[in-house]
PyMOL Python script that loads the backbone (N, CA, C, O; Angstrom):
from pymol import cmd

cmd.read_pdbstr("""\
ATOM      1  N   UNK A   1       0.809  -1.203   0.000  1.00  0.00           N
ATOM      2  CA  UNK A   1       0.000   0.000   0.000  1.00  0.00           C
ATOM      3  C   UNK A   1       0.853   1.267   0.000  1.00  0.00           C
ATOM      4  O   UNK A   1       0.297   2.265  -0.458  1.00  0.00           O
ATOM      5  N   UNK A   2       2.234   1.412   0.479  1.00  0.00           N
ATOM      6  CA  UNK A   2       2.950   2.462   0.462  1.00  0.00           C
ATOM      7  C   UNK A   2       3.866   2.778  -0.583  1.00  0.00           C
ATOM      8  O   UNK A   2       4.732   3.653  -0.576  1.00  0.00           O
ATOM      9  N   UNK A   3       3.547   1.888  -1.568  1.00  0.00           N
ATOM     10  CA  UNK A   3       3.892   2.223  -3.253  1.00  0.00           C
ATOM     11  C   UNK A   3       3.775   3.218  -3.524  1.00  0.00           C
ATOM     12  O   UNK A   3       2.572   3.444  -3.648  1.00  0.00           O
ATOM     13  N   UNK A   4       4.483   4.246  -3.762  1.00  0.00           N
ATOM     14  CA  UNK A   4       4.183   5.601  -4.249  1.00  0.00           C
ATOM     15  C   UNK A   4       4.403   5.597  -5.993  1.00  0.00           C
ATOM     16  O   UNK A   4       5.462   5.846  -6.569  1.00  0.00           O
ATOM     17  N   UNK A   5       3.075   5.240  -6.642  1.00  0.00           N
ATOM     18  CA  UNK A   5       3.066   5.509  -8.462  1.00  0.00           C
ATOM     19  C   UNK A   5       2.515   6.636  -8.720  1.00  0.00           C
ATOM     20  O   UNK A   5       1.904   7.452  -8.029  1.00  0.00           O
ATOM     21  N   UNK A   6       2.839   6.575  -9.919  1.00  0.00           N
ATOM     22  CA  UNK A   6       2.278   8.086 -10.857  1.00  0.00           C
ATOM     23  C   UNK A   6       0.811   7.697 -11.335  1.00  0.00           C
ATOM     24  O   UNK A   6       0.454   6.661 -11.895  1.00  0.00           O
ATOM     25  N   UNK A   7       0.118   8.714 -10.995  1.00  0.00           N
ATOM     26  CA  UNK A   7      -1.089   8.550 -11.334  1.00  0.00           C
ATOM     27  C   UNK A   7      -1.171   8.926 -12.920  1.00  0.00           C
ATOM     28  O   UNK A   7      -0.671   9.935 -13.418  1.00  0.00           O
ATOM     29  N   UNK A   8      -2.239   7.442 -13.940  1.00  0.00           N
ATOM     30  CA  UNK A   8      -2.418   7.580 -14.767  1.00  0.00           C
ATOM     31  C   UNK A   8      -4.520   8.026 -15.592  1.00  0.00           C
ATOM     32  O   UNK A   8      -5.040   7.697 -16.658  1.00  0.00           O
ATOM     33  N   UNK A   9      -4.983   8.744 -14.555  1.00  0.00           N
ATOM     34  CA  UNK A   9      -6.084   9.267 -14.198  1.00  0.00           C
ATOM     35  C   UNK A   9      -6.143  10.690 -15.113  1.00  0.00           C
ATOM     36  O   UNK A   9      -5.120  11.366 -15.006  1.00  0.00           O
ATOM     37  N   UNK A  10      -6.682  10.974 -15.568  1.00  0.00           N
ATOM     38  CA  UNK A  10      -6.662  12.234 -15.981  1.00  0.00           C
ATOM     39  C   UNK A  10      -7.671  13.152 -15.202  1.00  0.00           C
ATOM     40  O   UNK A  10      -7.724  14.338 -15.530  1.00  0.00           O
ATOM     41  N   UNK A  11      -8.510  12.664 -14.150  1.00  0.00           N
ATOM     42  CA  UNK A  11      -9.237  13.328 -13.104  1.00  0.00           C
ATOM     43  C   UNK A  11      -8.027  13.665 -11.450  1.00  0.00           C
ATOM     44  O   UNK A  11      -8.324  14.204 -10.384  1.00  0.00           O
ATOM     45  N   UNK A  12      -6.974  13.195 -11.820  1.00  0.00           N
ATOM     46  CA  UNK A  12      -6.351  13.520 -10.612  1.00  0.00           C
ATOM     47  C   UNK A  12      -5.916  14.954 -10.622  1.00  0.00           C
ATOM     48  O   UNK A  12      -5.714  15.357 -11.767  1.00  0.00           O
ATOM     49  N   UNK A  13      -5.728  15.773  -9.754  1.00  0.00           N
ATOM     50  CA  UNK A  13      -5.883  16.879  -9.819  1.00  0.00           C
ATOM     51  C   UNK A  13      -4.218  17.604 -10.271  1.00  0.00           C
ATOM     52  O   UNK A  13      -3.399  17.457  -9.363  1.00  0.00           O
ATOM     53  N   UNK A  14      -3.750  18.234 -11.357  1.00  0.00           N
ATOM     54  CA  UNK A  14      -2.416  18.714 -11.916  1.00  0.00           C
ATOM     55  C   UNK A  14      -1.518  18.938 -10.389  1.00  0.00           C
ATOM     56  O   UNK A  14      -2.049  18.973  -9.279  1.00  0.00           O
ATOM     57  N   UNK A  15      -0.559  19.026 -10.573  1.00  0.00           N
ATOM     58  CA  UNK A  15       0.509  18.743  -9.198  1.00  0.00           C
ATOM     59  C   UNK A  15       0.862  17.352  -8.280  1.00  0.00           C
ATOM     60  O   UNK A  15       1.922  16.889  -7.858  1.00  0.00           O
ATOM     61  N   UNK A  16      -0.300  16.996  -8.201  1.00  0.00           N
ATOM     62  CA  UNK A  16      -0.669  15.752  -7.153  1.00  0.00           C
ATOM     63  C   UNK A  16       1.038  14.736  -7.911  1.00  0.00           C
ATOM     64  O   UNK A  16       1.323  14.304  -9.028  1.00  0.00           O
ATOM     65  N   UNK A  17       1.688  14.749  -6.688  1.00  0.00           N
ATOM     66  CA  UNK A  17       2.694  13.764  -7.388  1.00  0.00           C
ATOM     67  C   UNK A  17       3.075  12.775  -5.963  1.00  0.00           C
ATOM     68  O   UNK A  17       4.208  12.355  -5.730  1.00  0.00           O
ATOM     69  N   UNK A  18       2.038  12.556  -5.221  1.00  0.00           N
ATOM     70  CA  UNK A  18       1.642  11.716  -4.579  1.00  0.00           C
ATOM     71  C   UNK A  18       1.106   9.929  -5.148  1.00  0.00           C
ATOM     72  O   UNK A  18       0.802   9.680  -6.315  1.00  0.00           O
ATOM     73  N   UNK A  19       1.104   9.052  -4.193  1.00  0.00           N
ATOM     74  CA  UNK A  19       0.669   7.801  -4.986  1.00  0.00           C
ATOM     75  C   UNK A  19      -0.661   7.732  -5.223  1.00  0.00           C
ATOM     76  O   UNK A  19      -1.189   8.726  -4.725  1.00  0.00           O
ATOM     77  N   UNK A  20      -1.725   6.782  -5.930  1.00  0.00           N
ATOM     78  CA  UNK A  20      -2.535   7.008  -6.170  1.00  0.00           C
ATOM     79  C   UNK A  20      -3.811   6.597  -5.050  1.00  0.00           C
ATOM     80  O   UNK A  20      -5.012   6.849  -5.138  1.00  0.00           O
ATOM     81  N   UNK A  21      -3.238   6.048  -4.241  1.00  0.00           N
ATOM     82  CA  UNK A  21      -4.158   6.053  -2.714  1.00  0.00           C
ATOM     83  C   UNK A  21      -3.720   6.466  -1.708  1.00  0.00           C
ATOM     84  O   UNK A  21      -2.818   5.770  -1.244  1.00  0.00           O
ATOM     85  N   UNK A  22      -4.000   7.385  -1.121  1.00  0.00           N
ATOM     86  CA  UNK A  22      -3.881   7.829   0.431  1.00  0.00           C
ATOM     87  C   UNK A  22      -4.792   7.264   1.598  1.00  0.00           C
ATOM     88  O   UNK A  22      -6.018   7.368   1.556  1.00  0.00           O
ATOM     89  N   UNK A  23      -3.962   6.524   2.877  1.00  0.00           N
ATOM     90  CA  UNK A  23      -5.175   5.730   3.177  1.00  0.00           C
ATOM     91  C   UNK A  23      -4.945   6.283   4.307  1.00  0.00           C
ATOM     92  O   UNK A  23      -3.764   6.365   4.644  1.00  0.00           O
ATOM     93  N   UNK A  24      -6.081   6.864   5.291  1.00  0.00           N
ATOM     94  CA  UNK A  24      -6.161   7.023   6.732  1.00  0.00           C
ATOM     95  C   UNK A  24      -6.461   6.514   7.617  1.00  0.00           C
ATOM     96  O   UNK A  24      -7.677   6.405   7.456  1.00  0.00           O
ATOM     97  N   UNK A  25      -6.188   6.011   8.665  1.00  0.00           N
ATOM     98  CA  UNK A  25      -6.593   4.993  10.018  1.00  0.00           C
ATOM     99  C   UNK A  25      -6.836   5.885  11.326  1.00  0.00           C
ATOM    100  O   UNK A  25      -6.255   6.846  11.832  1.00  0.00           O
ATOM    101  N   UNK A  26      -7.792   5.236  11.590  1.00  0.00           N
ATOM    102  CA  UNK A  26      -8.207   6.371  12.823  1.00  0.00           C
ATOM    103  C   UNK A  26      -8.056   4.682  13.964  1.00  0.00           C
ATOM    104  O   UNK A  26      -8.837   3.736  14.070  1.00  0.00           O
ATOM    105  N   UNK A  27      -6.884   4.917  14.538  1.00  0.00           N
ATOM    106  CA  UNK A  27      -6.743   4.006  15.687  1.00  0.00           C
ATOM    107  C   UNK A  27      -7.966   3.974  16.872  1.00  0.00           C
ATOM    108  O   UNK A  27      -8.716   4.934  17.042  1.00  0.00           O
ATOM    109  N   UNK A  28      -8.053   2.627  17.722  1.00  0.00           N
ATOM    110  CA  UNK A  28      -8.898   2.549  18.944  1.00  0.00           C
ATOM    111  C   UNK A  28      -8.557   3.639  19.727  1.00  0.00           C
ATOM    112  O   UNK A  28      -9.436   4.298  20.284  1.00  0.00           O
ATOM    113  N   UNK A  29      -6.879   4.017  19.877  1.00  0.00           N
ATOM    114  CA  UNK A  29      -6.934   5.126  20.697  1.00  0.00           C
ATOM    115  C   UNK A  29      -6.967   6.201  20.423  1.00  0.00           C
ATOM    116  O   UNK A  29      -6.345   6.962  21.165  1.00  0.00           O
ATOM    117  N   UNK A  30      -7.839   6.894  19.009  1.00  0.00           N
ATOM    118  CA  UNK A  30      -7.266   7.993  18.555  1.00  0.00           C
ATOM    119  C   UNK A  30      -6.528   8.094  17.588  1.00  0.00           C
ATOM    120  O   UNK A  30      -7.010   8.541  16.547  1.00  0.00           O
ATOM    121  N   UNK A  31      -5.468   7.800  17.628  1.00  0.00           N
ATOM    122  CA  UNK A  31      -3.975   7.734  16.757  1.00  0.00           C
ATOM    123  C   UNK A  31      -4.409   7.808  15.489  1.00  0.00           C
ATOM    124  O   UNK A  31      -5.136   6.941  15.004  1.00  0.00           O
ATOM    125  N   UNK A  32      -4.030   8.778  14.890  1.00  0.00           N
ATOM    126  CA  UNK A  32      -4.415   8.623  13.250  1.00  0.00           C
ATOM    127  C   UNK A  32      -3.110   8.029  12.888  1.00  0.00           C
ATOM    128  O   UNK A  32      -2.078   8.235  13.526  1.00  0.00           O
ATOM    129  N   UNK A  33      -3.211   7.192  11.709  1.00  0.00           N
ATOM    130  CA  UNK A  33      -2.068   6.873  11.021  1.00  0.00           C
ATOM    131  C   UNK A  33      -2.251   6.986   9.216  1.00  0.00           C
ATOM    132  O   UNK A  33      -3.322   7.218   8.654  1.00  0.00           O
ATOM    133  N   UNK A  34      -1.198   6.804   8.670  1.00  0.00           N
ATOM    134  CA  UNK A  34      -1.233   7.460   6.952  1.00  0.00           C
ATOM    135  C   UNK A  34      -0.642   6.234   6.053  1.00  0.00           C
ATOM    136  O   UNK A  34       0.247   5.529   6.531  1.00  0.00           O
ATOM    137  N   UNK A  35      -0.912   6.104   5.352  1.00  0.00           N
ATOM    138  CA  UNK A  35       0.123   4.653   4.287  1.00  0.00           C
ATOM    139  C   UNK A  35      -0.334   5.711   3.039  1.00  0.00           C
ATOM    140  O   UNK A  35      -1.489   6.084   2.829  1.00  0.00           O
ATOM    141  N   UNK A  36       0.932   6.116   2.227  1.00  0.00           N
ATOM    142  CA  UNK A  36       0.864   6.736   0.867  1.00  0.00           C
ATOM    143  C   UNK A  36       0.696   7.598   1.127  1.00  0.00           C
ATOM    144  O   UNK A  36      -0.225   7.905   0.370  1.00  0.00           O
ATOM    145  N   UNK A  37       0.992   8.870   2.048  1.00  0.00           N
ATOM    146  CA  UNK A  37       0.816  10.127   2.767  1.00  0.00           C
ATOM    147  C   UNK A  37       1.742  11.340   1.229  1.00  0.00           C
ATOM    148  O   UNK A  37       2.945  11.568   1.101  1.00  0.00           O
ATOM    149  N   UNK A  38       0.868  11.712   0.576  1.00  0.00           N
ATOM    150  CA  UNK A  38       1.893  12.639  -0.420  1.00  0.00           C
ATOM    151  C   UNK A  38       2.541  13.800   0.256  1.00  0.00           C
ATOM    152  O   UNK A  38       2.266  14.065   1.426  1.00  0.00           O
ATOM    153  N   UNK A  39       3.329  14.449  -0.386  1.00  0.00           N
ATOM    154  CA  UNK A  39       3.623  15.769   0.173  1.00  0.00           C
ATOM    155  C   UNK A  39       2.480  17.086   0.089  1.00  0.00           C
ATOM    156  O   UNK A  39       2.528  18.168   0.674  1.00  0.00           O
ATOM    157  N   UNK A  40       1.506  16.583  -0.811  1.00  0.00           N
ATOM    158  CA  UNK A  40       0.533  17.430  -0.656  1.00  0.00           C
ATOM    159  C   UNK A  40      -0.707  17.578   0.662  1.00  0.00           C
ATOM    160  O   UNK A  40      -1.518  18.481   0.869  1.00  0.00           O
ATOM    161  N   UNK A  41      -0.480  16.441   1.319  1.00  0.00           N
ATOM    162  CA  UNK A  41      -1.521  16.133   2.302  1.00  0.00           C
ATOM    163  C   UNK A  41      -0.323  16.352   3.828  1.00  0.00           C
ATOM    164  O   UNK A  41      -0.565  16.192   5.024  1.00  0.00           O
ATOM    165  N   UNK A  42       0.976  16.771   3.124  1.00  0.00           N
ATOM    166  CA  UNK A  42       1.620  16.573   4.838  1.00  0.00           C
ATOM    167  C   UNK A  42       1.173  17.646   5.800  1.00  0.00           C
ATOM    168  O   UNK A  42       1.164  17.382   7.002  1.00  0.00           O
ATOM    169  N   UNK A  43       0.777  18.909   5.342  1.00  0.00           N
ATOM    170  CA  UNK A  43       0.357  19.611   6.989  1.00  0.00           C
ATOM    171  C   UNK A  43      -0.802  19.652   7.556  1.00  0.00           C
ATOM    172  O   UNK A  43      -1.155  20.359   8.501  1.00  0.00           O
ATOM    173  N   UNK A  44      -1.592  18.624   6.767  1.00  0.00           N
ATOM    174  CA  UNK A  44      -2.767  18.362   7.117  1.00  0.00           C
ATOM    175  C   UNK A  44      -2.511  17.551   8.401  1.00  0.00           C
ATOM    176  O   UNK A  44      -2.897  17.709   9.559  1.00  0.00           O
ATOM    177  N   UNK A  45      -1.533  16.396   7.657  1.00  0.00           N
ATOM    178  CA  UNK A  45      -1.606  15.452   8.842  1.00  0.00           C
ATOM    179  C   UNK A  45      -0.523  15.759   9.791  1.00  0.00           C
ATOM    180  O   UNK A  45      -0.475  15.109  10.836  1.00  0.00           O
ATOM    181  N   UNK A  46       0.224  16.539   9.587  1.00  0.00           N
ATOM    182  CA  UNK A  46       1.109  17.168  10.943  1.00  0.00           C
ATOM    183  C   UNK A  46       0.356  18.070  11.871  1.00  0.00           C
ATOM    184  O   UNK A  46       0.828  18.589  12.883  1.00  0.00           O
ATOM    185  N   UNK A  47      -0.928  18.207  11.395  1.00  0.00           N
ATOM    186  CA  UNK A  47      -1.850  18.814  11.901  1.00  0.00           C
ATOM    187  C   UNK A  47      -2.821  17.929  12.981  1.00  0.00           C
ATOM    188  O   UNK A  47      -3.244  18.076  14.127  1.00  0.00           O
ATOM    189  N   UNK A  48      -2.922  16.777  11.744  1.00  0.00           N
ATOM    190  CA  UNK A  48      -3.714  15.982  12.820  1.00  0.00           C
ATOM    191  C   UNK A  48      -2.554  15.013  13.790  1.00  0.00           C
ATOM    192  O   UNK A  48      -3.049  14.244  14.614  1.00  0.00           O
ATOM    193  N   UNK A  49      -1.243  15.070  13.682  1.00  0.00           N
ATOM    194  CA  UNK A  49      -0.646  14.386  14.522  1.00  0.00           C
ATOM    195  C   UNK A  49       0.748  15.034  15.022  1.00  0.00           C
ATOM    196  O   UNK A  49       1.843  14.477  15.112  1.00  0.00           O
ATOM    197  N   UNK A  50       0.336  16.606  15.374  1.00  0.00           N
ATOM    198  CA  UNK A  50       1.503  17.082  16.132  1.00  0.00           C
ATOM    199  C   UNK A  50       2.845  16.944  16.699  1.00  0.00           C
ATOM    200  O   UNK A  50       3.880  17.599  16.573  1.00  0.00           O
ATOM    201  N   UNK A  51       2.433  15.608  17.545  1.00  0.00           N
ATOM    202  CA  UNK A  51       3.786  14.774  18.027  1.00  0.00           C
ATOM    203  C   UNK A  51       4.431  14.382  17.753  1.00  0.00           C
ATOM    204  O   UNK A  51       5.586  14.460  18.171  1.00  0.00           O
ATOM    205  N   UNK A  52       3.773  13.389  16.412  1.00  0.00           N
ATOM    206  CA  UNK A  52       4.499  12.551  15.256  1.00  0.00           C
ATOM    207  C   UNK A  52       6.017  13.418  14.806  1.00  0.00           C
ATOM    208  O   UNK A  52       6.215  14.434  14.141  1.00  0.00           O
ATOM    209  N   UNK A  53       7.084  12.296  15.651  1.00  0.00           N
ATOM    210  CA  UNK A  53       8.415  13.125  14.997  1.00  0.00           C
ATOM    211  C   UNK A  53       8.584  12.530  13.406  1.00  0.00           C
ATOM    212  O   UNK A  53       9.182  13.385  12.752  1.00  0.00           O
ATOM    213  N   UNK A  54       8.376  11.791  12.889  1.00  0.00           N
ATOM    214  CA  UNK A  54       8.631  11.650  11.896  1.00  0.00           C
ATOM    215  C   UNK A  54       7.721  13.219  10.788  1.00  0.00           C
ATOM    216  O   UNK A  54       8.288  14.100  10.142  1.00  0.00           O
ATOM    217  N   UNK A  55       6.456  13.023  10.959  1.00  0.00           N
ATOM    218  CA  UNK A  55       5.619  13.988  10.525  1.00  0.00           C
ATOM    219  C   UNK A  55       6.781  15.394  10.918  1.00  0.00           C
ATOM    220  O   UNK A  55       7.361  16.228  10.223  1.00  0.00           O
ATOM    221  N   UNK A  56       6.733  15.154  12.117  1.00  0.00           N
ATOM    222  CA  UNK A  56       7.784  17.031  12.399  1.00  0.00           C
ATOM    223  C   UNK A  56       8.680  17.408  11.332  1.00  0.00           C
ATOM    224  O   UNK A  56       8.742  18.468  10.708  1.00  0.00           O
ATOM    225  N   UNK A  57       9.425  16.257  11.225  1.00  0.00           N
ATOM    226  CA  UNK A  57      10.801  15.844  10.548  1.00  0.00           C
ATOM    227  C   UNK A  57      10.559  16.312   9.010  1.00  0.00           C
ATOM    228  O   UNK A  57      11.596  16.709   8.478  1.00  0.00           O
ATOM    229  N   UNK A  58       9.709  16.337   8.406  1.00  0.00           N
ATOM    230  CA  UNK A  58       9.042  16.208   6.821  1.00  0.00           C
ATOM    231  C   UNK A  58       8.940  17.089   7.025  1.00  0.00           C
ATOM    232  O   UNK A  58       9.957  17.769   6.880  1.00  0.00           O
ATOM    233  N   UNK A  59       7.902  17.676   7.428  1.00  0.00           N
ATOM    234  CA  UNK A  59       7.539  19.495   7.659  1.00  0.00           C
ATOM    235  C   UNK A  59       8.721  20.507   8.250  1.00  0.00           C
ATOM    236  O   UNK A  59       8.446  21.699   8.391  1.00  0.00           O
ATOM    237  N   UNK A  60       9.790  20.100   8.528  1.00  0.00           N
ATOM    238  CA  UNK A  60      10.867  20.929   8.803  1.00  0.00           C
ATOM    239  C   UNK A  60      11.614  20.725   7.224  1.00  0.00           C
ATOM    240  O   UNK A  60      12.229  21.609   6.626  1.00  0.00           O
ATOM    241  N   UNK A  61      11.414  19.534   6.818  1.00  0.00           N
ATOM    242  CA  UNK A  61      12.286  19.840   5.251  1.00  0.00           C
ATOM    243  C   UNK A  61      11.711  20.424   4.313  1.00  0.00           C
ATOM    244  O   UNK A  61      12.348  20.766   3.316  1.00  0.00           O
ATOM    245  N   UNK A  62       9.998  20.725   4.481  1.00  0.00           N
ATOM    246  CA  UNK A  62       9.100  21.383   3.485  1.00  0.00           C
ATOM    247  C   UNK A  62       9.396  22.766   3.653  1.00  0.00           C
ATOM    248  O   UNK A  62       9.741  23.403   2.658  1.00  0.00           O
ATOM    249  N   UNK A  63       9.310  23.354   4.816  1.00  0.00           N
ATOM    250  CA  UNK A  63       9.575  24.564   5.393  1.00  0.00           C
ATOM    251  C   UNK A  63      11.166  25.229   4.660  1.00  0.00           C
ATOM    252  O   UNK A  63      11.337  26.444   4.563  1.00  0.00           O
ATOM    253  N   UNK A  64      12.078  24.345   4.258  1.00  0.00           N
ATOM    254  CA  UNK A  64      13.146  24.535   4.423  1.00  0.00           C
ATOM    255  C   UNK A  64      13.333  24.789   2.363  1.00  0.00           C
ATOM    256  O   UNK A  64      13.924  25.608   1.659  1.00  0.00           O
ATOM    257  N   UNK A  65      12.655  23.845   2.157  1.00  0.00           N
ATOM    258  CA  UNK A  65      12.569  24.589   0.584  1.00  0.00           C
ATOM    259  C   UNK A  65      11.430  25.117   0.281  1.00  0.00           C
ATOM    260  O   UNK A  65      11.049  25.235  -0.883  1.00  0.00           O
ATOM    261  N   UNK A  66      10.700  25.526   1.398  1.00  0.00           N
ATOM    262  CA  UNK A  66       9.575  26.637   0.858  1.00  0.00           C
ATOM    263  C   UNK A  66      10.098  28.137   0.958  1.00  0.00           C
ATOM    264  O   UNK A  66       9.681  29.140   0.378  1.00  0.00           O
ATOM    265  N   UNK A  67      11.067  27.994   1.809  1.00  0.00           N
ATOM    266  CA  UNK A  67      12.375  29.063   2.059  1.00  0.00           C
ATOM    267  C   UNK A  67      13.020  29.420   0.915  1.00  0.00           C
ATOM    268  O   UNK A  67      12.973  30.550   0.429  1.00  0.00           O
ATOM    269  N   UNK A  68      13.668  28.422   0.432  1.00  0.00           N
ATOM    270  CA  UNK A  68      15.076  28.262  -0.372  1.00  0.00           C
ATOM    271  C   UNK A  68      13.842  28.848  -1.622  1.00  0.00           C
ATOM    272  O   UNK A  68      13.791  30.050  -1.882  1.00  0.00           O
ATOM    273  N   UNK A  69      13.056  28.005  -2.202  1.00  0.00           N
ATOM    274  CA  UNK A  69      11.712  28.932  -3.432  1.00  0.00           C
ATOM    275  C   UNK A  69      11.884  30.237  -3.309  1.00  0.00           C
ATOM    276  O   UNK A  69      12.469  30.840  -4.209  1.00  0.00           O
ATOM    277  N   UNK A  70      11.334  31.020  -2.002  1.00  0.00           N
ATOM    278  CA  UNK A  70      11.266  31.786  -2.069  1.00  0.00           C
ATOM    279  C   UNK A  70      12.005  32.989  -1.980  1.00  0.00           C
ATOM    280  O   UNK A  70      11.703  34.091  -2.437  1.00  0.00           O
ATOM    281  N   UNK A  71      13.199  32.588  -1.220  1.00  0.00           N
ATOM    282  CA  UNK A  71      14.419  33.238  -1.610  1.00  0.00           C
ATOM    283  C   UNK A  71      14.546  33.127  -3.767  1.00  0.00           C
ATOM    284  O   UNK A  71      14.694  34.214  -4.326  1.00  0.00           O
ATOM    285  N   UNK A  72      14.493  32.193  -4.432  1.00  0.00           N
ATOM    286  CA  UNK A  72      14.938  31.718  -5.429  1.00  0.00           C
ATOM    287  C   UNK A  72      14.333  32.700  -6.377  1.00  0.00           C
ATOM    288  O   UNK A  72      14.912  33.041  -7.408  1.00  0.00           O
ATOM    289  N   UNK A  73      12.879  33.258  -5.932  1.00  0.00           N
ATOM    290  CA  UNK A  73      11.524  33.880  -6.932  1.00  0.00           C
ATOM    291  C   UNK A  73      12.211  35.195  -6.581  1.00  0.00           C
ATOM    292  O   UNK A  73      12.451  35.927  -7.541  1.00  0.00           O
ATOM    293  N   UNK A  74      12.585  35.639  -5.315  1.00  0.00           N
ATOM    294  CA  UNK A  74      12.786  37.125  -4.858  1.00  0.00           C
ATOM    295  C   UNK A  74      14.041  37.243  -5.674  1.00  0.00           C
ATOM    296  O   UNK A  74      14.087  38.323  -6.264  1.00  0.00           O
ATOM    297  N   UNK A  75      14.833  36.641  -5.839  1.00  0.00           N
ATOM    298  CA  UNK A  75      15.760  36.835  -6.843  1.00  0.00           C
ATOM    299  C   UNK A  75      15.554  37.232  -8.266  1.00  0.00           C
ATOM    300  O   UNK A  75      15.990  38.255  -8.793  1.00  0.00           O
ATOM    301  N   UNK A  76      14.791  36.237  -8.857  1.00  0.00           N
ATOM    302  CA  UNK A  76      14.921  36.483  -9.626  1.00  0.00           C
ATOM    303  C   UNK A  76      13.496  37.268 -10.470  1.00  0.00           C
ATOM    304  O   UNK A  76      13.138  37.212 -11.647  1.00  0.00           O
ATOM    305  N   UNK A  77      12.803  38.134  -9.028  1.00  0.00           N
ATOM    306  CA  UNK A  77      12.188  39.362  -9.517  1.00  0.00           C
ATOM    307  C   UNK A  77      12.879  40.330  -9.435  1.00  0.00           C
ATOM    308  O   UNK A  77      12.396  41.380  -9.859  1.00  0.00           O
ATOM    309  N   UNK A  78      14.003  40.343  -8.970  1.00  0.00           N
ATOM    310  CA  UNK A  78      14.966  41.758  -8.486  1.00  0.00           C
ATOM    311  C   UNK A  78      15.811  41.529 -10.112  1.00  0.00           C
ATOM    312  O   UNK A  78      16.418  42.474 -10.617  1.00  0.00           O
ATOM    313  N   UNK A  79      15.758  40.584 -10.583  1.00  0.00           N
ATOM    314  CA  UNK A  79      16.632  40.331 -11.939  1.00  0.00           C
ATOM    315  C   UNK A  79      18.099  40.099 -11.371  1.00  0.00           C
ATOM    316  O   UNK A  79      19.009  40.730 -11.908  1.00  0.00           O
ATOM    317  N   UNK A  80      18.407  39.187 -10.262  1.00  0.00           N
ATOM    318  CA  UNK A  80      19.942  39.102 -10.313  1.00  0.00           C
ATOM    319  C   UNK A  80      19.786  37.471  -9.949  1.00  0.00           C
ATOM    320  O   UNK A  80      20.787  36.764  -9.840  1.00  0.00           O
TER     321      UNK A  80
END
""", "prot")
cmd.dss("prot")
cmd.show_as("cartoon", "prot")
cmd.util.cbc("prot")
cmd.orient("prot")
């Protein structure tokens, strides 16, 4: 289930470069868990699972080239 393929759908939505199922588990105690979790769905679920260091861990590297982008665009609207 944690096969991550390219979706060959033409209803999947442009960007999605996630696998073609995302599956959610809502544990007895609560605990949500993810199998095929894309990068498009991660602050959702760092949302729904705060603690989760692994989840932290992902969202500190998203953060980190949502940075580096945007440094990258400010550049090269200034033209240098």
């Amino acid at each position: 289930m944690n096969e991550a393929r390219k979706s060959s759908d033409p209803a999947k939505p442009a960007g999605m470069s996630g696998p073609d199922v995302l599956e959610i588990r809502i544990g007895p105690d609560g605990r949500v868990y993810f199998t095929g979790l894309p990068p498009e769905f991660l602050e959702i679920a760092a949302e729904l699972c705060p603690d989760d260091p692994e989840l932290a861990k992902r969202m500190e590297i998203l953060k980190k080239a949502r940075r580096l982008r945007s440094r990258e665009s400010d550049k090269e609207k200034r033209g240098g």
